[in-house]
MDTraj code that builds the backbone (N, CA, C; nanometers):
import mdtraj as md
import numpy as np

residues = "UNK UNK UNK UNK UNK UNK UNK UNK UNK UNK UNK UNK UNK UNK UNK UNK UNK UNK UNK UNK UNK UNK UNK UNK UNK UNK UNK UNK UNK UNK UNK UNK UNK UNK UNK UNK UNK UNK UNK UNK UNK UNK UNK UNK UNK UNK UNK UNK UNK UNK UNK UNK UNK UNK UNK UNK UNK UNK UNK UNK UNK UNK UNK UNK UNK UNK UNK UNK UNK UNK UNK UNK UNK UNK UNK UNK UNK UNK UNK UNK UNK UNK UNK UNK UNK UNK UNK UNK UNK UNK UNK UNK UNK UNK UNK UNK UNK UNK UNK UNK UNK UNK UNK UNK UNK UNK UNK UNK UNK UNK UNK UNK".split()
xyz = np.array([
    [0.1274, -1.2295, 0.4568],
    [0.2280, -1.1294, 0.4255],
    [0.3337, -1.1326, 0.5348],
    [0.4475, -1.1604, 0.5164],
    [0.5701, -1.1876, 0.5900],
    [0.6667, -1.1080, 0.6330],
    [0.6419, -0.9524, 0.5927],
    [0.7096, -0.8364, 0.5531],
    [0.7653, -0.8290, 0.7223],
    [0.8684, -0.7992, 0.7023],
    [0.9287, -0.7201, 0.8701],
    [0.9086, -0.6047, 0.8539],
    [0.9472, -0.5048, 0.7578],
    [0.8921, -0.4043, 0.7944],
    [0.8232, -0.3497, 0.6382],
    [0.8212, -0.1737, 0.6173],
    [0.7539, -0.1448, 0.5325],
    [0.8334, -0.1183, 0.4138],
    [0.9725, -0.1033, 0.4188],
    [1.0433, -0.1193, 0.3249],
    [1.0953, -0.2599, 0.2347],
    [1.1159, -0.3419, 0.3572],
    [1.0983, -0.4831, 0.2501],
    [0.9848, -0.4973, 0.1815],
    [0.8870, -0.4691, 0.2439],
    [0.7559, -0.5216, 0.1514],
    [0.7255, -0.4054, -0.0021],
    [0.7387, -0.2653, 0.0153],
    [0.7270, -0.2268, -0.1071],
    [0.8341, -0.2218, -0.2173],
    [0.9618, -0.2664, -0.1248],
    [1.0835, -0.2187, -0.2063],
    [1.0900, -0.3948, -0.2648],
    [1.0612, -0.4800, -0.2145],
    [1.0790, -0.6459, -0.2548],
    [0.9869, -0.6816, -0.2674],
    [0.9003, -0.7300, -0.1921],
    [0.7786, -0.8350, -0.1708],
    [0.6569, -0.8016, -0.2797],
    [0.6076, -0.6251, -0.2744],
    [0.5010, -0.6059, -0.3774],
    [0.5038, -0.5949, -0.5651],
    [0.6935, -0.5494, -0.5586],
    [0.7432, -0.5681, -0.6731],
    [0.7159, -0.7240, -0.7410],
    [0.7988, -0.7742, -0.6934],
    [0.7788, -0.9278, -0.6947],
    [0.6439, -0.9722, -0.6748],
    [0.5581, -0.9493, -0.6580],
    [0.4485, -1.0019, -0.7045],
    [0.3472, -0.9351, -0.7617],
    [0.3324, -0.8412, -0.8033],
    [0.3193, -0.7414, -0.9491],
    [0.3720, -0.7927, -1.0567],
    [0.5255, -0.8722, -1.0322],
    [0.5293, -0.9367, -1.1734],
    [0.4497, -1.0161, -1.1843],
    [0.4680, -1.1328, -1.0838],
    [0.3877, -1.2663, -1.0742],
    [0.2638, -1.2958, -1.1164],
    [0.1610, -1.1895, -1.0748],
    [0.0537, -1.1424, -1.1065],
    [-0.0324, -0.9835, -1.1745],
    [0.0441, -0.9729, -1.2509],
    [0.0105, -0.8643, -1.3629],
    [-0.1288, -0.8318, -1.3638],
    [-0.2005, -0.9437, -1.3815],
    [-0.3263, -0.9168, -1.4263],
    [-0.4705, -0.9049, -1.3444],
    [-0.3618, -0.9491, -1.1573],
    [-0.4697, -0.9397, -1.0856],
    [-0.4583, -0.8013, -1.0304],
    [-0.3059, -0.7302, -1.0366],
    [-0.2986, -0.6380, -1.0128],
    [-0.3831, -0.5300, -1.0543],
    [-0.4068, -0.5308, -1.2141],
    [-0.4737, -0.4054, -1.2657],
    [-0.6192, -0.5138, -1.2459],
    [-0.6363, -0.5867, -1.1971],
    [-0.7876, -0.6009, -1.1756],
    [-0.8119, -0.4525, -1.0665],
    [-0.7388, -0.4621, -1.0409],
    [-0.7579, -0.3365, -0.8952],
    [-0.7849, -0.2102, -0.9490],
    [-0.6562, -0.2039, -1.0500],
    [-0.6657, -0.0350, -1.1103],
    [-0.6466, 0.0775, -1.0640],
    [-0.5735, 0.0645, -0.9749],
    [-0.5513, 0.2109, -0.9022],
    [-0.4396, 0.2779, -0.8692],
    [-0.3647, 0.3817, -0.8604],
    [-0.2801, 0.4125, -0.8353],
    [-0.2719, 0.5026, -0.6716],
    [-0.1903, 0.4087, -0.5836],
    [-0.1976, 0.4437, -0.4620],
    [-0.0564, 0.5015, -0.4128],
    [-0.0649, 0.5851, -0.3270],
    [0.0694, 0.6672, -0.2579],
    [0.0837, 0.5952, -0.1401],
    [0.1833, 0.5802, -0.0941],
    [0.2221, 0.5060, 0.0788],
    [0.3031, 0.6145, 0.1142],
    [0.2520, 0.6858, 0.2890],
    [0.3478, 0.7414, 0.3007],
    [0.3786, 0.6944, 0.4556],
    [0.4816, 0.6396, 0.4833],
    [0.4803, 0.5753, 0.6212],
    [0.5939, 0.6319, 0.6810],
    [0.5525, 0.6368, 0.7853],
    [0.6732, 0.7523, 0.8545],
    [0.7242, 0.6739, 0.9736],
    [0.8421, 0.7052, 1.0447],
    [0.9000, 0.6589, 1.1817],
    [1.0286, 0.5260, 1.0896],
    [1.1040, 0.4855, 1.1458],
    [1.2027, 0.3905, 1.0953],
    [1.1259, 0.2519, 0.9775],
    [1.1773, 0.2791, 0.9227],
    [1.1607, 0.1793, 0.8234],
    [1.0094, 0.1823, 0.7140],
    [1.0362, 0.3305, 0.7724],
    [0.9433, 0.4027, 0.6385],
    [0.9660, 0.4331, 0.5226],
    [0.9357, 0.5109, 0.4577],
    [0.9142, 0.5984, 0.3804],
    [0.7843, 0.5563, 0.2263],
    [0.8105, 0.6353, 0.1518],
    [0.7211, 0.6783, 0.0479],
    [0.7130, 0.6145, -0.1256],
    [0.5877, 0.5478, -0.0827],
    [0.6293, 0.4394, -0.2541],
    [0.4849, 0.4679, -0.3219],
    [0.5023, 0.4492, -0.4329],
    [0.3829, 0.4744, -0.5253],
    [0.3332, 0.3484, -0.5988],
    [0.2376, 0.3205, -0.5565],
    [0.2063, 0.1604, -0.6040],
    [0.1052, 0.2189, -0.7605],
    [0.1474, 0.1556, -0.8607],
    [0.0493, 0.2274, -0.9899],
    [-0.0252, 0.0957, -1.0471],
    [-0.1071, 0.0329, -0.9870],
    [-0.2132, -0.1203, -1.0263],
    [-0.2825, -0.0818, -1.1592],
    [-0.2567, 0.0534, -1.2413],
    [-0.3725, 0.1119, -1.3196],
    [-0.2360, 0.1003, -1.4678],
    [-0.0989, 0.0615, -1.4172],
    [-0.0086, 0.0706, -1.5565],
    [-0.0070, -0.0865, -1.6413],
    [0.0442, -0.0840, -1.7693],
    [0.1127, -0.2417, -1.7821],
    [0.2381, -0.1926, -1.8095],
    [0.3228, -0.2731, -1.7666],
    [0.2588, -0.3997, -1.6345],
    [0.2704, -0.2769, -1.5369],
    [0.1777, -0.3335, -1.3907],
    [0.1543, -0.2676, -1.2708],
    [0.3768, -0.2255, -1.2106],
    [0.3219, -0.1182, -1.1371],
    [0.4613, -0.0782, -1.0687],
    [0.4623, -0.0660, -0.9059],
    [0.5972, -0.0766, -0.8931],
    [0.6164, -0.0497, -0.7061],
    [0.7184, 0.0495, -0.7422],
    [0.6929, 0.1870, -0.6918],
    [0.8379, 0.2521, -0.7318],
    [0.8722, 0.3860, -0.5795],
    [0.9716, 0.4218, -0.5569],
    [0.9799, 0.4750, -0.4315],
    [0.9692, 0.6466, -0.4984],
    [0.9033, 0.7105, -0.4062],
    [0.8850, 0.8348, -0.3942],
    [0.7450, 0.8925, -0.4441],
    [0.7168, 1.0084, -0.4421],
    [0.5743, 1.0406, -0.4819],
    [0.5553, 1.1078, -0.6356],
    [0.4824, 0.9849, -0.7344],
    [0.5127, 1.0092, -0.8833],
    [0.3800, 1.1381, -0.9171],
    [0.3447, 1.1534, -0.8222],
    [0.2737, 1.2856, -0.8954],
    [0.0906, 1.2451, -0.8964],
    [0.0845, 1.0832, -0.9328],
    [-0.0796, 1.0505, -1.0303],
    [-0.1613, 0.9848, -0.8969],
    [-0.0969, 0.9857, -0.7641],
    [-0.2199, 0.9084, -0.6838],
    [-0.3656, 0.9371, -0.6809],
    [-0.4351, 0.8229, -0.6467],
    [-0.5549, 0.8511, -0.6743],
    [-0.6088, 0.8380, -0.5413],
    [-0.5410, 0.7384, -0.4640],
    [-0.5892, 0.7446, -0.3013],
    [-0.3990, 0.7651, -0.2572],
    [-0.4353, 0.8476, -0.1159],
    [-0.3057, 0.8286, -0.0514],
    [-0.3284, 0.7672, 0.1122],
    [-0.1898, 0.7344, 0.0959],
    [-0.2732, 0.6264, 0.2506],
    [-0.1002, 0.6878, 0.3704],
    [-0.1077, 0.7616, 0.4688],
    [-0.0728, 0.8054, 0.5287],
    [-0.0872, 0.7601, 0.6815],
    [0.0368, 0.6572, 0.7346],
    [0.0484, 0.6237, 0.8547],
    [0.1844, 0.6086, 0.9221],
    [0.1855, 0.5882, 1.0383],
    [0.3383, 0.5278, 1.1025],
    [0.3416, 0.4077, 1.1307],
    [0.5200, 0.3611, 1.0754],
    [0.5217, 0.2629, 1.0428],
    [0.4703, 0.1246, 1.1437],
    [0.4754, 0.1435, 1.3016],
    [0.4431, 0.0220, 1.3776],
    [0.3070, 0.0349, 1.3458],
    [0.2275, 0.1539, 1.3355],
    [0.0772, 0.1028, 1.2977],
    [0.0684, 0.0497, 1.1730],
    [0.1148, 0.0746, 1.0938],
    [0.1222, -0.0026, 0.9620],
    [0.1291, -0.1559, 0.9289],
    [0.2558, -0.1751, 1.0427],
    [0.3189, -0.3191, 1.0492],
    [0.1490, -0.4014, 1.1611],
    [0.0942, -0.3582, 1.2251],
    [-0.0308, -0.3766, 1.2782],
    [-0.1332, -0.4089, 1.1943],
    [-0.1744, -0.3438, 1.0845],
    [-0.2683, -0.3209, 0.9608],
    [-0.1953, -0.4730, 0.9263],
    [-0.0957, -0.5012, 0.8676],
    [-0.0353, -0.5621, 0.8003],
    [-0.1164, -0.7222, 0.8431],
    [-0.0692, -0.7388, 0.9618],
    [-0.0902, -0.8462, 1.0608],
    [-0.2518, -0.8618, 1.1025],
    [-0.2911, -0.7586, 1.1178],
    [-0.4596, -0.7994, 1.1230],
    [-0.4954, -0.6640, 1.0546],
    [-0.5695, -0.6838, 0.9228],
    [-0.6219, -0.5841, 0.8302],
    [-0.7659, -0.4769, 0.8759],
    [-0.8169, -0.5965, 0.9690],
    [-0.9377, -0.5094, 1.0797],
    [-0.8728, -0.3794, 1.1182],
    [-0.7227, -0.3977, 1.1639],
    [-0.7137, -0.2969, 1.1935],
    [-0.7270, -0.1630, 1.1334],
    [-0.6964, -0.1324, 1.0489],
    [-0.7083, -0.0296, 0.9456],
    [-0.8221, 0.0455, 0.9729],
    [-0.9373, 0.0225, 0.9948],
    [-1.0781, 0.0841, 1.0384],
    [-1.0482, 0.1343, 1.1445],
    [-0.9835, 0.0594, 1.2334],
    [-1.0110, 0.1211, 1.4017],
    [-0.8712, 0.2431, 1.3958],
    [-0.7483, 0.2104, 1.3058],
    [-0.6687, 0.3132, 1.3194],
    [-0.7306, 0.4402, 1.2454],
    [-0.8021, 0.4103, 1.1550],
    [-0.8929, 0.5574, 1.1044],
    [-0.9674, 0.6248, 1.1594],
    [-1.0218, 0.5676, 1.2612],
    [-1.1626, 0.6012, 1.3218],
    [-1.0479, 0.6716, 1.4791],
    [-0.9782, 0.6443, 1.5007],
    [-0.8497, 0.7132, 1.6201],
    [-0.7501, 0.8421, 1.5492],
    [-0.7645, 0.8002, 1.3870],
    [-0.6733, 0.9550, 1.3351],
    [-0.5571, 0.8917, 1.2731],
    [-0.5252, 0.7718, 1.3531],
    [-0.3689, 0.7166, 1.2829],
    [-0.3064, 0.6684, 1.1910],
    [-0.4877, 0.6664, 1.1085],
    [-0.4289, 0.6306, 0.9160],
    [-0.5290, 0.7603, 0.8701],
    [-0.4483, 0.7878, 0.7837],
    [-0.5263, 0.8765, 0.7180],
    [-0.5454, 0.8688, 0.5631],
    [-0.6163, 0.8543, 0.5054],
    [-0.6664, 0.7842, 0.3738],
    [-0.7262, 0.9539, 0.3046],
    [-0.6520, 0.9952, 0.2037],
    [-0.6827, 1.0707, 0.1101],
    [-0.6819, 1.0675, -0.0227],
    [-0.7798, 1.1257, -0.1342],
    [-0.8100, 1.0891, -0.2125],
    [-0.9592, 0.9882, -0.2476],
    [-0.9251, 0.9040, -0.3014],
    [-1.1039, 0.8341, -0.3051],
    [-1.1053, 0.7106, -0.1967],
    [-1.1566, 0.7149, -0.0821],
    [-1.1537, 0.6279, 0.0065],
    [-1.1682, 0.4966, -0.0139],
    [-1.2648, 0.4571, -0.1044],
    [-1.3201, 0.3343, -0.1614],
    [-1.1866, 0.2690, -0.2425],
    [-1.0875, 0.2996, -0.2881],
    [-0.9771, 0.2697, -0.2848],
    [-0.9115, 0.2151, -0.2157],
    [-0.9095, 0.2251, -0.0938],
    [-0.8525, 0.1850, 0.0303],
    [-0.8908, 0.0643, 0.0531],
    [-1.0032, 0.0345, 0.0273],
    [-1.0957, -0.1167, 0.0767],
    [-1.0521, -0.2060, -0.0087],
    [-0.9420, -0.1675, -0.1327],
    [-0.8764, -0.2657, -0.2580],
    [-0.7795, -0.3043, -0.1831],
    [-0.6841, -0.2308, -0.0873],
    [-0.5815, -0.2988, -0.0494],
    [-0.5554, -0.4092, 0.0240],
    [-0.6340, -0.4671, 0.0627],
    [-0.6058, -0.6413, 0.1116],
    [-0.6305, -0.6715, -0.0057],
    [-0.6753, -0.6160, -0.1297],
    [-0.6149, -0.7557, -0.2445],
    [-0.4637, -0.7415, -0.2718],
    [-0.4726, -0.6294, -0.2399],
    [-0.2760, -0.5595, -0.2735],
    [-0.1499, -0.6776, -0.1994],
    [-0.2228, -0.6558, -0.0776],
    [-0.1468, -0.7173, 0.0132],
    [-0.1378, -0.8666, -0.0258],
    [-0.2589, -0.8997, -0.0222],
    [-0.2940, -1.0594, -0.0479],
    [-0.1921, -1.1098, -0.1548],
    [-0.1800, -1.0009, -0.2737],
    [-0.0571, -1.0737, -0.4045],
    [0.0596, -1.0714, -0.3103],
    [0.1313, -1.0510, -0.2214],
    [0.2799, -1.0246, -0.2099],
    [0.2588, -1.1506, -0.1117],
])
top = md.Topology()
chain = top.add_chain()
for i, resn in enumerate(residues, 1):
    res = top.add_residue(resn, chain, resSeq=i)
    for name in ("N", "CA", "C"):
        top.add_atom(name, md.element.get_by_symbol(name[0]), res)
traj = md.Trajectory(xyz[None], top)
């Protein structure tokens, strides 16, 4: 994943490959909230559970997990996905909704 920050990647990179891969997307099935804060944040609603799957900005109402961080820790997660555990276990991601959700997103990532 090549993303510079968190807006290229949901606003370009995950779109674009949601088309590409439609069908591995809703292998996932879920509809997730991003809410990333500090420069080159903000708030997108990934829906893996529509056809075809969506990337769309703001909070559509149906998340089923929400995943709540700032953006350099994010861009961290991004780059080594281990991280994600150790920023939870410190407070700095915060994962609401059905947690087990959360453990789908390196396939998320993996399509873009």
């Amino acid at each position: 994943m090549g993303a510079a920050n968190a807006q290229e990647l949901f606003n370009t990179q995950v779109p674009q490959a949601l088309a590409k891969n439609p069908d591995k997307a809703n292998e996932i099935g879920a509809v997730y909230l991003f809410k990333i804060s500090g420069d080159d944040g903000g708030t997108w609603t990934v829906d893996l559970a529509s056809k075809p799957p969506t990337c769309a900005t703001g909070d559509k109402g149906n998340a089923q997990c929400t995943i709540e961080v700032a953006h350099p820790d994010f861009q961290s997660m991004l780059s080594n996905p281990q991280m994600g555990m150790q920023l939870y276990f410190q407070g700095k991601l915060k994962v609401t909704g059905d947690p087990m959700l959360a453990t789908k997103l390196q396939k998320l990532f993996a399509l873009a």
